[in-house]
N, CA, C and O atoms as a printed pandas DataFrame, in Angstrom:
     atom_number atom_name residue_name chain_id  residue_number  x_coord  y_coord  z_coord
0              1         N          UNK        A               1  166.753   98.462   69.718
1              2        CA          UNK        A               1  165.664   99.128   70.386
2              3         C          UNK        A               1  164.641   98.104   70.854
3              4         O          UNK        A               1  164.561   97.019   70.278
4              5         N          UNK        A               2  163.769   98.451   71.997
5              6        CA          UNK        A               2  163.006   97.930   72.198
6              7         C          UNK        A               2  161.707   98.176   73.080
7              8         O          UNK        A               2  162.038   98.834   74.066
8              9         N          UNK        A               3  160.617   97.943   73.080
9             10        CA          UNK        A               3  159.637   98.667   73.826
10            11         C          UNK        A               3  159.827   98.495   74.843
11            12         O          UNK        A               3  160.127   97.331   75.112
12            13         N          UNK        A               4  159.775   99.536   76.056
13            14        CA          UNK        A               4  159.731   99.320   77.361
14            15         C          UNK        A               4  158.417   99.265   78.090
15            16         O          UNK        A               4  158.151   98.310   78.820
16            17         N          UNK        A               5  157.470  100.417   77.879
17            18        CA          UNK        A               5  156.340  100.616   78.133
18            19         C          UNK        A               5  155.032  101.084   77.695
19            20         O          UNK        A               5  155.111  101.751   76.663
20            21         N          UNK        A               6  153.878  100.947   78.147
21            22        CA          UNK        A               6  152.449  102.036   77.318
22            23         C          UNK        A               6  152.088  102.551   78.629
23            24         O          UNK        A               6  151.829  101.683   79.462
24            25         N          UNK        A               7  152.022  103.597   78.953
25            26        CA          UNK        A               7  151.386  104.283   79.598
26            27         C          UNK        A               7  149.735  104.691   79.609
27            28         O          UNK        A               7  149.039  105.281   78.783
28            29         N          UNK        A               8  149.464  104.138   80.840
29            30        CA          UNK        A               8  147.287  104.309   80.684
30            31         C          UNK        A               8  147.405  105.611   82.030
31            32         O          UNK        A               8  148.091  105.646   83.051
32            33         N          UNK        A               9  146.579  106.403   81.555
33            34        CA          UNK        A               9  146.153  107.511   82.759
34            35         C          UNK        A               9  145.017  106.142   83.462
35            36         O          UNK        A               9  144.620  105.124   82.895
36            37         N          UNK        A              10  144.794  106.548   84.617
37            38        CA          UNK        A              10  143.834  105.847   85.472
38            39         C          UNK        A              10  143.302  107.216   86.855
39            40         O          UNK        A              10  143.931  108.049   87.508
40            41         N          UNK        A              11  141.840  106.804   86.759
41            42        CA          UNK        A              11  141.411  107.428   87.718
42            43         C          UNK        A              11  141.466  107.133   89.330
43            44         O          UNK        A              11  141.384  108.011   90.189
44            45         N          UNK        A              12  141.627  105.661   89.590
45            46        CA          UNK        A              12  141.670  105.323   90.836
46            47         C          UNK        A              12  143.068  104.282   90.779
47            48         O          UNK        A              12  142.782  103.215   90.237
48            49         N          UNK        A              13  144.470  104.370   91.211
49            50        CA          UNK        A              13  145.140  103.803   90.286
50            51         C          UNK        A              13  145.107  102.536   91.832
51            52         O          UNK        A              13  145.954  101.654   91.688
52            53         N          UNK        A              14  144.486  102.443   92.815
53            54        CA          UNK        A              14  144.595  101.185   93.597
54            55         C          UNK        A              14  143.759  100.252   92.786
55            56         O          UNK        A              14  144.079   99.085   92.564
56            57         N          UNK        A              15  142.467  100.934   92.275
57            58        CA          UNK        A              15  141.833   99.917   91.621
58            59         C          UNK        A              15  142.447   99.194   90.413
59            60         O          UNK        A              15  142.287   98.035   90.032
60            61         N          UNK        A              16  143.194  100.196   89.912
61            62        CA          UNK        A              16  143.775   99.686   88.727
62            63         C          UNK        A              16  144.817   98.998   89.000
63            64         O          UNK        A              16  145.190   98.555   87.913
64            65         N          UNK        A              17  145.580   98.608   89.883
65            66        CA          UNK        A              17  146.307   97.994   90.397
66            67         C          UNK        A              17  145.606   96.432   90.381
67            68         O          UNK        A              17  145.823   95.431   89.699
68            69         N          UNK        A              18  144.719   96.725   91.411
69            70        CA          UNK        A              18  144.044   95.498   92.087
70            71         C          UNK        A              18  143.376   94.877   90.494
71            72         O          UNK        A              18  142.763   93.811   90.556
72            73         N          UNK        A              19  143.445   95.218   89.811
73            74        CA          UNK        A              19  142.799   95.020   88.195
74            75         C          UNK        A              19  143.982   94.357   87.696
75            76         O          UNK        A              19  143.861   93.137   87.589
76            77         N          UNK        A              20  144.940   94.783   87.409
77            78        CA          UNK        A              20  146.302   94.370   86.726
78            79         C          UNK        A              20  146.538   93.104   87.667
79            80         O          UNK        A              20  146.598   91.987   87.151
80            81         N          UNK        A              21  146.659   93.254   88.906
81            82        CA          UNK        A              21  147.301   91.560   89.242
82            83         C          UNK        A              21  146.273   90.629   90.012
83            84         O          UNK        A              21  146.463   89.489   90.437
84            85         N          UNK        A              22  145.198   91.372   90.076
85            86        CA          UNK        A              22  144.395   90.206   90.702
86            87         C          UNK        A              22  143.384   89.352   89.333
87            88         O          UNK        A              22  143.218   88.136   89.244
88            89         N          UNK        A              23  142.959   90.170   88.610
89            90        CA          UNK        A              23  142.704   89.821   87.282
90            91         C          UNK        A              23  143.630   89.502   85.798
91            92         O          UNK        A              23  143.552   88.802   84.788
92            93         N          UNK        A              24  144.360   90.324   86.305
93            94        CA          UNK        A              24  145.066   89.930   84.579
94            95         C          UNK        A              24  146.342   89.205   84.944
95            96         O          UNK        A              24  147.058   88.780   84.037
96            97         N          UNK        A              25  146.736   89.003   86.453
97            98        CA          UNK        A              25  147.388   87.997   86.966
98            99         C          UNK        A              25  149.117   88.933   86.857
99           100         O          UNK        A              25  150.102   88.230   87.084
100          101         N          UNK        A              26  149.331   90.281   86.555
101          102        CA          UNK        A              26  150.695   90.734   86.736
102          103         C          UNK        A              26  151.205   91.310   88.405
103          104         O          UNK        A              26  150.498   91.211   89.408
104          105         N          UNK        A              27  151.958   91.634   88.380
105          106        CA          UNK        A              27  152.669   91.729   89.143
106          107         C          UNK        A              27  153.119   93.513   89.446
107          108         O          UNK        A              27  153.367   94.364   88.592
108          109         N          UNK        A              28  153.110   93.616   90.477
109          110        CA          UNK        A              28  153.477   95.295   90.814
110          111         C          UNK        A              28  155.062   95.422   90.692
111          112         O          UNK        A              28  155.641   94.664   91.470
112          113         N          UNK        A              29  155.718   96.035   90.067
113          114        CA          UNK        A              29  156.643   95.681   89.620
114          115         C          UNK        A              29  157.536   97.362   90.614
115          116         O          UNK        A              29  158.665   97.207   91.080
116          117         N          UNK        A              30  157.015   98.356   90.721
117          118        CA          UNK        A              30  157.520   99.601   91.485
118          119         C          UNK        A              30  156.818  100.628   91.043
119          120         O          UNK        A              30  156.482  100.966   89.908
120          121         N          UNK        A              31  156.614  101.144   92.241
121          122        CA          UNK        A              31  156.219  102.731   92.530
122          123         C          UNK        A              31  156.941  103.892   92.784
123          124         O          UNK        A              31  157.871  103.926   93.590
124          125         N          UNK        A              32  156.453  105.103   91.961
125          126        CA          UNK        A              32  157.143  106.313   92.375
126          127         C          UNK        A              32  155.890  107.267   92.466
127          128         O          UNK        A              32  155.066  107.446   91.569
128          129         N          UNK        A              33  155.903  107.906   93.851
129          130        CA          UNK        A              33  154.880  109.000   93.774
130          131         C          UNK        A              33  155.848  110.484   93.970
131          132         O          UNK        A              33  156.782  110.645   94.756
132          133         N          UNK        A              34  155.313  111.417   93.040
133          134        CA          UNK        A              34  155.609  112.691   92.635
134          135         C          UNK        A              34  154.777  113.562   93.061
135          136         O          UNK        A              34  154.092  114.231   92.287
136          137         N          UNK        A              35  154.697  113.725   94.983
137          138        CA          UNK        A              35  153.480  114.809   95.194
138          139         C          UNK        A              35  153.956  116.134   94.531
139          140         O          UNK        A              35  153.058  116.879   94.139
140          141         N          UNK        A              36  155.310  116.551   94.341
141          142        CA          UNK        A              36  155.630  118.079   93.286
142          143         C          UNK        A              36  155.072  118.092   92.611
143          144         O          UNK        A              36  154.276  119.023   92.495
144          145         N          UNK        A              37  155.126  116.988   91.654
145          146        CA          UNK        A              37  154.660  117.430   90.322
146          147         C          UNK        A              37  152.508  116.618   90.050
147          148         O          UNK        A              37  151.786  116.618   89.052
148          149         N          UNK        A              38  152.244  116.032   91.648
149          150        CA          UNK        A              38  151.074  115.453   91.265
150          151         C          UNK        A              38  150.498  114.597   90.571
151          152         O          UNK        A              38  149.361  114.511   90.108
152          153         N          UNK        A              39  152.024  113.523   90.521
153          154        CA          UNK        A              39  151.477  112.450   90.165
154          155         C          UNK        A              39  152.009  110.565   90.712
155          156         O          UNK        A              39  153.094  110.012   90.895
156          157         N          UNK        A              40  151.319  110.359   90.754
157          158        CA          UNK        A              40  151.854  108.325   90.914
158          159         C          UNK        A              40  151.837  107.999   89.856
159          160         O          UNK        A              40  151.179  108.346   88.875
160          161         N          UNK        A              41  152.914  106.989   90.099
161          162        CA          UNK        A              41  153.386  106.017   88.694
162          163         C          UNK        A              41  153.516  104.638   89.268
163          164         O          UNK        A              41  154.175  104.450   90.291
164          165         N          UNK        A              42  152.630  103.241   88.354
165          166        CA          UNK        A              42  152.917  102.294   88.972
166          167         C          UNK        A              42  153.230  101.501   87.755
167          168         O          UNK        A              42  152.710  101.721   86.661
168          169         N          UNK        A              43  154.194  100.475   88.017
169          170        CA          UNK        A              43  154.260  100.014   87.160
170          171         C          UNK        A              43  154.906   97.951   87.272
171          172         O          UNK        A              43  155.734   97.143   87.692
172          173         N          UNK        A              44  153.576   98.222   86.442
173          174        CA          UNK        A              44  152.789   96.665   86.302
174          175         C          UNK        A              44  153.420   95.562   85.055
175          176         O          UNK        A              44  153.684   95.763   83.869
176          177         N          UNK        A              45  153.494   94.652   85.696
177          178        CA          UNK        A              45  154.057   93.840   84.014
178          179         C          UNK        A              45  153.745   91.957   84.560
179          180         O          UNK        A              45  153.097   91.603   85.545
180          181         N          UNK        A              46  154.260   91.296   83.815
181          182        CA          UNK        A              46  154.628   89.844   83.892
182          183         C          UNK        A              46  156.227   89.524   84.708
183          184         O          UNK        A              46  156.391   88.707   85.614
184          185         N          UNK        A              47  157.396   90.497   84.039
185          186        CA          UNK        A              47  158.329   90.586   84.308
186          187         C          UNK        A              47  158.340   91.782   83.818
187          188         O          UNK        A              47  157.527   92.412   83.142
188          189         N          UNK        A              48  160.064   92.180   84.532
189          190        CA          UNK        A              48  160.338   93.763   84.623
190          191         C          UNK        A              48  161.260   93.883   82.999
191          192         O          UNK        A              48  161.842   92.873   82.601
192          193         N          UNK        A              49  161.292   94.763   82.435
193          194        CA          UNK        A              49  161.964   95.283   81.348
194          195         C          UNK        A              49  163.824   94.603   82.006
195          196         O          UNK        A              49  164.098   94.536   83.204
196          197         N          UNK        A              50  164.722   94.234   80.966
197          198        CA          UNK        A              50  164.209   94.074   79.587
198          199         C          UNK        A              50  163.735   92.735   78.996
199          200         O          UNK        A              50  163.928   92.384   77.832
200          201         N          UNK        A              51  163.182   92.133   79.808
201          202        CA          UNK        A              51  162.710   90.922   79.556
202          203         C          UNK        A              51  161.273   90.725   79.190
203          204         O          UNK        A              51  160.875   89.615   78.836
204          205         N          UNK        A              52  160.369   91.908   79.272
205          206        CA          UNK        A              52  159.163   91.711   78.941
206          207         C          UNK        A              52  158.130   93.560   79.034
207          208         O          UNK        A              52  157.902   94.186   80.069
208          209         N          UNK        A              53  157.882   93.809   78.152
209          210        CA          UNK        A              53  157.623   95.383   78.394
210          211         C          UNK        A              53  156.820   95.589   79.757
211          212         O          UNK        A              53  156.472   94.578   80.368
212          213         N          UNK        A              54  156.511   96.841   80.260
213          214        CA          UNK        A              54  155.837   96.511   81.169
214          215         C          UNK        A              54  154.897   97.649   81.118
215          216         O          UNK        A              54  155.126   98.525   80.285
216          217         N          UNK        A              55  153.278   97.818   82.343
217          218        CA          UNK        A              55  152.386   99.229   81.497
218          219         C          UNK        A              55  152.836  100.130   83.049
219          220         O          UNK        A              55  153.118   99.866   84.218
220          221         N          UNK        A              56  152.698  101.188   82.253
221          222        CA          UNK        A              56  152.862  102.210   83.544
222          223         C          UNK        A              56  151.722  102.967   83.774
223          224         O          UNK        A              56  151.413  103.791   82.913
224          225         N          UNK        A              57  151.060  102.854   84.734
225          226        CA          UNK        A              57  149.609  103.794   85.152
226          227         C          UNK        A              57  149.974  104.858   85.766
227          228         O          UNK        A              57  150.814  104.828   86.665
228          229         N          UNK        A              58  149.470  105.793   85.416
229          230        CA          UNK        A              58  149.871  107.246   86.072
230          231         C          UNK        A              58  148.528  107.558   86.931
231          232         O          UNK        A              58  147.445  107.002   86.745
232          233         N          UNK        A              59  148.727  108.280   87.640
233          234        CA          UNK        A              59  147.497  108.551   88.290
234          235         C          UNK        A              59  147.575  110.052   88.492
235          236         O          UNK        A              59  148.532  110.260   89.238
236          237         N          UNK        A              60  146.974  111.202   88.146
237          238        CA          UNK        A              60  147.124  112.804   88.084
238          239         C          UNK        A              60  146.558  112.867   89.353
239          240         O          UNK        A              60  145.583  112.124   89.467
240          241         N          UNK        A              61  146.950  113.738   90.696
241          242        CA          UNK        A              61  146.371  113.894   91.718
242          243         C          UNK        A              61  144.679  115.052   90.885
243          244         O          UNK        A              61  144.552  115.835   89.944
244          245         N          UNK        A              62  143.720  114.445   92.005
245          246        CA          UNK        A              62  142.260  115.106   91.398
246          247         C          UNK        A              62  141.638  114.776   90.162
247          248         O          UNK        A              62  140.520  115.165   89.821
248          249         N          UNK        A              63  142.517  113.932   89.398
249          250        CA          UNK        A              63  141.204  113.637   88.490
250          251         C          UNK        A              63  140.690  111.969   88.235
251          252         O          UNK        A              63  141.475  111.107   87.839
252          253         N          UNK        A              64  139.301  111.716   88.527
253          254        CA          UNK        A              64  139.317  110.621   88.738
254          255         C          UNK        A              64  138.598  109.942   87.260
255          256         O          UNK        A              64  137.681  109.135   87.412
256          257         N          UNK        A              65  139.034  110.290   85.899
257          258        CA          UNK        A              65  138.127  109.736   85.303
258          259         C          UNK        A              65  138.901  110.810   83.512
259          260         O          UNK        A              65  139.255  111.958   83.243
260          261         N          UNK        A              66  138.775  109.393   82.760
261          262        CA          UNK        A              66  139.603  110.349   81.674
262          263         C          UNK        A              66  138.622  109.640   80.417
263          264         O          UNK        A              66  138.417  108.428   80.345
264          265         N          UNK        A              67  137.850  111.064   79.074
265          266        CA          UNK        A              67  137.712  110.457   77.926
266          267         C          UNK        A              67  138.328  109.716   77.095
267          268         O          UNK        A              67  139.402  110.068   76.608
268          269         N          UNK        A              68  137.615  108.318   76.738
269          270        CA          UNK        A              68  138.233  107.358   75.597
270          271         C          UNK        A              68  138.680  107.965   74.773
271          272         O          UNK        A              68  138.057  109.024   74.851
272          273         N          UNK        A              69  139.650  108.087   73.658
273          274        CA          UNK        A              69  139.732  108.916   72.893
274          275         C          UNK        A              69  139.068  107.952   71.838
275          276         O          UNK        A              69  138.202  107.117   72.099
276          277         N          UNK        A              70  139.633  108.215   70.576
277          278        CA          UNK        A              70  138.689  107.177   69.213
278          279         C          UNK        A              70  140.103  106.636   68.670
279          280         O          UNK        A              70  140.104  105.981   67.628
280          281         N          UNK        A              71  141.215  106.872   69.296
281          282        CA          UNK        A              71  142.156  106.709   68.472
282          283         C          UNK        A              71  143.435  105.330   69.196
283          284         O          UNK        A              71  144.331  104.641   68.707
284          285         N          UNK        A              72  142.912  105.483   70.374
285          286        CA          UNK        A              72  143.257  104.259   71.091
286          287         C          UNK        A              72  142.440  102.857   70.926
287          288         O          UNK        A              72  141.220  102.907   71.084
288          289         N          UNK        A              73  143.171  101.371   70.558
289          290        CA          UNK        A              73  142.885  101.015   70.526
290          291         C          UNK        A              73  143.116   99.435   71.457
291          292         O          UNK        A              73  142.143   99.016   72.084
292          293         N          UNK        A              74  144.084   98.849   71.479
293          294        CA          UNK        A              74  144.147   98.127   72.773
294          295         C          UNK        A              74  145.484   97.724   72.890
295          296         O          UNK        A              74  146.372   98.230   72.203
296          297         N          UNK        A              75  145.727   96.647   73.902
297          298        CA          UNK        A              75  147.137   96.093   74.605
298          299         C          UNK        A              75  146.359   94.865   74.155
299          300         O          UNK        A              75  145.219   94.426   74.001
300          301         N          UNK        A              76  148.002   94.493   74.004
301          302        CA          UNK        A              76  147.289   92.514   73.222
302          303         C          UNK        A              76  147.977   91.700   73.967
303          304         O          UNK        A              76  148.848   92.423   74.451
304          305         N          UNK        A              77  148.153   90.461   74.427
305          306        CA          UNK        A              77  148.358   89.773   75.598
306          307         C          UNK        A              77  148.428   88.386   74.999
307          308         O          UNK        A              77  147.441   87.759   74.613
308          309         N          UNK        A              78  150.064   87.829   74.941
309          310        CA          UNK        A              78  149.550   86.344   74.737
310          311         C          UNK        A              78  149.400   85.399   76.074
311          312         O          UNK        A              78  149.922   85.353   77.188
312          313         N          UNK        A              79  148.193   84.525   75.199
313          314        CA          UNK        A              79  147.896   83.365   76.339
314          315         C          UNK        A              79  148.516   82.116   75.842
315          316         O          UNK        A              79  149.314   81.983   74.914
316          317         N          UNK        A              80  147.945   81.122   76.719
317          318        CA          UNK        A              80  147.583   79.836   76.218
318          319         C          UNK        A              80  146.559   79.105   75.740
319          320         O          UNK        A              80  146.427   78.151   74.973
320          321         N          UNK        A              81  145.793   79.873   76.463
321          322        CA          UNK        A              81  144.087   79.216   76.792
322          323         C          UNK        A              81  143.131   80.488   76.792
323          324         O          UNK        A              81  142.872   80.943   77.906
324          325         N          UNK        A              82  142.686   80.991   75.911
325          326        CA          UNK        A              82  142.037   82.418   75.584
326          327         C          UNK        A              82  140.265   81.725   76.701
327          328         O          UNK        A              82  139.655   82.471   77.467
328          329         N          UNK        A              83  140.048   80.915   76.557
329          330        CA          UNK        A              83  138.762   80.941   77.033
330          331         C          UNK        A              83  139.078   80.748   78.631
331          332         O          UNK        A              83  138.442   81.473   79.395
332          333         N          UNK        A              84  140.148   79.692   79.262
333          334        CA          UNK        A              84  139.999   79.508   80.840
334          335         C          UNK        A              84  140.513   80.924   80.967
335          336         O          UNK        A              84  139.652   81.509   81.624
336          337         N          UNK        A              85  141.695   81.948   80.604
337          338        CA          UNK        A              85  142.066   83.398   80.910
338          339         C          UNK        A              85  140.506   83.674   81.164
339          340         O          UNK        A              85  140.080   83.679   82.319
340          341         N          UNK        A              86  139.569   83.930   79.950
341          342        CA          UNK        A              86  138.231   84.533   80.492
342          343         C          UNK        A              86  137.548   84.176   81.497
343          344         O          UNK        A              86  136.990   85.046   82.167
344          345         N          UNK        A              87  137.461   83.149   81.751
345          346        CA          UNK        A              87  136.612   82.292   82.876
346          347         C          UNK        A              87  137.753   83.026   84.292
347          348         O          UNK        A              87  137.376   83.851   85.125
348          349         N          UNK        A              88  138.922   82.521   84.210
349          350        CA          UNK        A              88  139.247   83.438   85.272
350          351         C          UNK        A              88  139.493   84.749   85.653
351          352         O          UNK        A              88  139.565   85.139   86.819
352          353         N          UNK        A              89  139.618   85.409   84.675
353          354        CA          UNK        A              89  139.124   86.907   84.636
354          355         C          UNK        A              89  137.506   87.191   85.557
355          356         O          UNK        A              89  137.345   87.852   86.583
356          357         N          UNK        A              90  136.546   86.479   84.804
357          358        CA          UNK        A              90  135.814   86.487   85.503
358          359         C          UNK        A              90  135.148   86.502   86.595
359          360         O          UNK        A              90  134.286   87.288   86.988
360          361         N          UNK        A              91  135.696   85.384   87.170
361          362        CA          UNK        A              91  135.543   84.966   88.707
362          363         C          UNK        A              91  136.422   85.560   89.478
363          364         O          UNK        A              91  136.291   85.564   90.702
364          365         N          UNK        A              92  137.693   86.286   88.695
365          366        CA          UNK        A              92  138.415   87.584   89.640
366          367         C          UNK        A              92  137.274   88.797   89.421
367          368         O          UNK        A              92  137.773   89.818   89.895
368          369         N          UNK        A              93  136.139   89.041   88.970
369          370        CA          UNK        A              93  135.324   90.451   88.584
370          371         C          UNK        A              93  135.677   91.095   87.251
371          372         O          UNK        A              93  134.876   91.857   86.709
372          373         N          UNK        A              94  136.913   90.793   86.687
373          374        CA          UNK        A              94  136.919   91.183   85.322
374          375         C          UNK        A              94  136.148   91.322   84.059
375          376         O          UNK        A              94  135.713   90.349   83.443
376          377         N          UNK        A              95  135.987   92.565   83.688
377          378        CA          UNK        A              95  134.914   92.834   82.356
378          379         C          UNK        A              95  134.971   91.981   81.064
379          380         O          UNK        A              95  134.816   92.627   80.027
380          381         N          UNK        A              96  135.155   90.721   80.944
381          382        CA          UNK        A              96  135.051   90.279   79.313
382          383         C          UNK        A              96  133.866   90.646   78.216
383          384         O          UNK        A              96  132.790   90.137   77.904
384          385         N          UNK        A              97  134.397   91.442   77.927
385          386        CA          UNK        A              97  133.633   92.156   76.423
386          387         C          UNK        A              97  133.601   91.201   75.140
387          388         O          UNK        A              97  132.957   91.444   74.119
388          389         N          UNK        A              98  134.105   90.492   75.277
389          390        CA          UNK        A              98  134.499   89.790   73.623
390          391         C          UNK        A              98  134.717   87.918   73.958
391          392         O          UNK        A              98  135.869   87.535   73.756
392          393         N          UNK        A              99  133.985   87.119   74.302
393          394        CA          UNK        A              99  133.987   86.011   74.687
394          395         C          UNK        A              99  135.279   85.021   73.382
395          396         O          UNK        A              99  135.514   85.471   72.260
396          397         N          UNK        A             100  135.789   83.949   73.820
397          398        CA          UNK        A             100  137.230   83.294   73.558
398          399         C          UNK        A             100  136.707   82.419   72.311
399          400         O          UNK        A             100  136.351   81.245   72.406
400          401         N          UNK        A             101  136.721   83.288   70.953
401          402        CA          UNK        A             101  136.458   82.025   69.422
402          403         C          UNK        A             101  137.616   83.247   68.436
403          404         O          UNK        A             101  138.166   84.223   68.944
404          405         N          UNK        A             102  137.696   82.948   67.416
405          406        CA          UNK        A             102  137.831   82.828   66.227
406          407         C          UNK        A             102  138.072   84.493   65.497
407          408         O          UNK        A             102  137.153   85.042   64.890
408          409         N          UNK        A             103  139.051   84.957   65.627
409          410        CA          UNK        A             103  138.948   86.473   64.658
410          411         C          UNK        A             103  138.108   86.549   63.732
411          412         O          UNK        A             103  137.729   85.382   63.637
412          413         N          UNK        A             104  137.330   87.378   62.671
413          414        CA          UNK        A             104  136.845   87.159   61.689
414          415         C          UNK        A             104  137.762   86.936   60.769
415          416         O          UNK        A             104  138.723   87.703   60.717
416          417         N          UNK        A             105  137.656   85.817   59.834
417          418        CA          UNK        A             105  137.960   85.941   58.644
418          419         C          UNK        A             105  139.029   85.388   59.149
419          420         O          UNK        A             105  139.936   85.864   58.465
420          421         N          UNK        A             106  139.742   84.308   60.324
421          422        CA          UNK        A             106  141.009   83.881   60.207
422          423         C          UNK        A             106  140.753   82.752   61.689
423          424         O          UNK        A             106  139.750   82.698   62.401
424          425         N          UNK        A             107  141.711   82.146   61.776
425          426        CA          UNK        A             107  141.863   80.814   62.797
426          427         C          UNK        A             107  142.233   80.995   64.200
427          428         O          UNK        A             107  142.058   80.153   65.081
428          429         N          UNK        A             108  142.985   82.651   64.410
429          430        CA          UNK        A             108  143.469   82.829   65.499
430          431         C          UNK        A             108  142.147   83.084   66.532
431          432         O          UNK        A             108  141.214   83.829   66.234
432          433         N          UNK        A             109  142.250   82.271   67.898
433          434        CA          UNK        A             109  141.386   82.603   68.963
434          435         C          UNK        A             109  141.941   83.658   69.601
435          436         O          UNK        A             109  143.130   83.767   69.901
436          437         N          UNK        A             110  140.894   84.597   69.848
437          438        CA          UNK        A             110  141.225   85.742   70.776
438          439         C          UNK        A             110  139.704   86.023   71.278
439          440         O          UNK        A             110  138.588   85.581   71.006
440          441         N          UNK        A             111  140.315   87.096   72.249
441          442        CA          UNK        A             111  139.151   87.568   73.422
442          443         C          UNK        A             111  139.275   88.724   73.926
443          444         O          UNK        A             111  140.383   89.208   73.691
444          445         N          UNK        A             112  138.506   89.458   74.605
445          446        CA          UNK        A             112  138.752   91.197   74.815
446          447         C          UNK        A             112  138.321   91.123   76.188
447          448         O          UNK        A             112  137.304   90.497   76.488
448          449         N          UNK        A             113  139.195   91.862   77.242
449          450        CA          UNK        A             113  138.667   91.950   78.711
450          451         C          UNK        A             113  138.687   93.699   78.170
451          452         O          UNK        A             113  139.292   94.328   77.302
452          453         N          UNK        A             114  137.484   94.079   79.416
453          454        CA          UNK        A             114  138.061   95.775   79.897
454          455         C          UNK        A             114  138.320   95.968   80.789
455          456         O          UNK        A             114  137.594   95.440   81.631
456          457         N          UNK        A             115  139.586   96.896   81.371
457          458        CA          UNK        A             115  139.825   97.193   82.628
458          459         C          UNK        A             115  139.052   98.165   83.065
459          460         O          UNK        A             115  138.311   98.718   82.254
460          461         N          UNK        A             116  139.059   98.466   84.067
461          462        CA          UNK        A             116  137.925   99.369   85.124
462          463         C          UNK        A             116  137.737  100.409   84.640
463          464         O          UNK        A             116  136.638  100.926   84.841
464          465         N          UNK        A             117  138.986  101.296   83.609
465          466        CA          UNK        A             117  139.197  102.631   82.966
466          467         C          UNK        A             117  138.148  102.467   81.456
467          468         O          UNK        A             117  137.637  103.421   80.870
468          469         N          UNK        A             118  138.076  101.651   81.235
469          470        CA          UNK        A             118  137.622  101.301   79.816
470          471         C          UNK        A             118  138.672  101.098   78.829
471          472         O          UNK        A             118  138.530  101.472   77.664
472          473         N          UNK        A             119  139.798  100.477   79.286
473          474        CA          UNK        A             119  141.228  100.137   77.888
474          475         C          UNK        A             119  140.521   98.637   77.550
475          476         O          UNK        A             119  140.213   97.793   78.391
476          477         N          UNK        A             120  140.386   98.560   76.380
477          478        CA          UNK        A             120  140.164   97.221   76.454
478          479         C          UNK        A             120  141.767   96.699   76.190
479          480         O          UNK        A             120  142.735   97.349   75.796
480          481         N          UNK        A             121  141.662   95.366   76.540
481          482        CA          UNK        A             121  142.852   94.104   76.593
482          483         C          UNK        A             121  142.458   92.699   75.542
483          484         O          UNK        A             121  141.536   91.927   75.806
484          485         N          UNK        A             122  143.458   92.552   74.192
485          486        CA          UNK        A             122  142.443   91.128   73.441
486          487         C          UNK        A             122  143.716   90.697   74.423
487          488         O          UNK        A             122  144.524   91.282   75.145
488          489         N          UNK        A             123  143.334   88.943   73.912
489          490        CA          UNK        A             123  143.634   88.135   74.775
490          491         C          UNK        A             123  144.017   87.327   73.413
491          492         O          UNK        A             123  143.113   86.903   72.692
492          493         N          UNK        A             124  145.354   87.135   73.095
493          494        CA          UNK        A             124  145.678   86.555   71.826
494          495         C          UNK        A             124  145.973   84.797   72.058
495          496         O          UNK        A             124  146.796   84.746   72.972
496          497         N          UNK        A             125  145.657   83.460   71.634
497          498        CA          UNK        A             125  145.808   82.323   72.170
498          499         C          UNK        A             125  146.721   81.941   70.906
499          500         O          UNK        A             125  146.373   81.743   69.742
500          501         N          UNK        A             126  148.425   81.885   71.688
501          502        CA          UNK        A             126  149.473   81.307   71.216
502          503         C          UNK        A             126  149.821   80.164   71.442
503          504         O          UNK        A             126  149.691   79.633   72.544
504          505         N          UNK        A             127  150.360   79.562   70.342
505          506        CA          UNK        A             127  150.830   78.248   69.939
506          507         C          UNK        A             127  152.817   78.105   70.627
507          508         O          UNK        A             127  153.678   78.985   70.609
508          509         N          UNK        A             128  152.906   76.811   71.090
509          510        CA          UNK        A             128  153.798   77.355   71.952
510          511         C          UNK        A             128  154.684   76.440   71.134
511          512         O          UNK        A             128  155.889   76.371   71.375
């Protein structure tokens, strides 16, 4: 077995698009729009399954905007470089919530972007 995908509802899913590869640097990987059933599906990754999971944004025709729940908590992302990822996040417009040091209580560097929806993203800095 293996994970294929996480699915995020999104309210504007071009923006969320333009979020996924102009900021977090992935790639549009294919689209299916379902005017029957009222919905788009895009789906975003590094590489396509089964080589690397990938997220699928749905977009519900008419609704532009969905409550956080309390029970979601994030997509984790390895890097190389947790602080230049932020710096260029940045200067693409990306939300960094959580600037590039030290977990509490342990050695691993990480960092938290938010996408436009409010998912946050840590930013895990792996040893290669």
């Amino acid at each position: 077995m293996r994970i294929l995908h996480t699915m995020l509802r999104v309210g504007d899913l071009q923006r969320s698009i333009d979020f996924y590869t102009k900021v977090m640097g992935m790639q549009l990987l294919r689209k299916a729009d379902r005017p029957d059933q009222q919905y788009t599906l895009a789906f975003l990754g590094y590489e396509s399954n089964p080589h690397q999971a990938e997220i699928e944004l749905t977009y519900n025709y008419g609704v532009d905007h969905y409550d956080m729940g309390t029970a979601y908590g994030h997509i984790a992302i390895g890097v190389d470089d947790a602080a230049a990822t932020c710096a260029s996040a940045k200067a693409a417009g990306g939300n960094v919530t959580r600037e590039a040091g030290p977990v509490k209580g342990g050695n691993t560097v990480i960092a938290f972007i938010q996408d436009p929806d409010g998912y946050k993203i840590e930013l895990i800095e792996r040893d290669h």
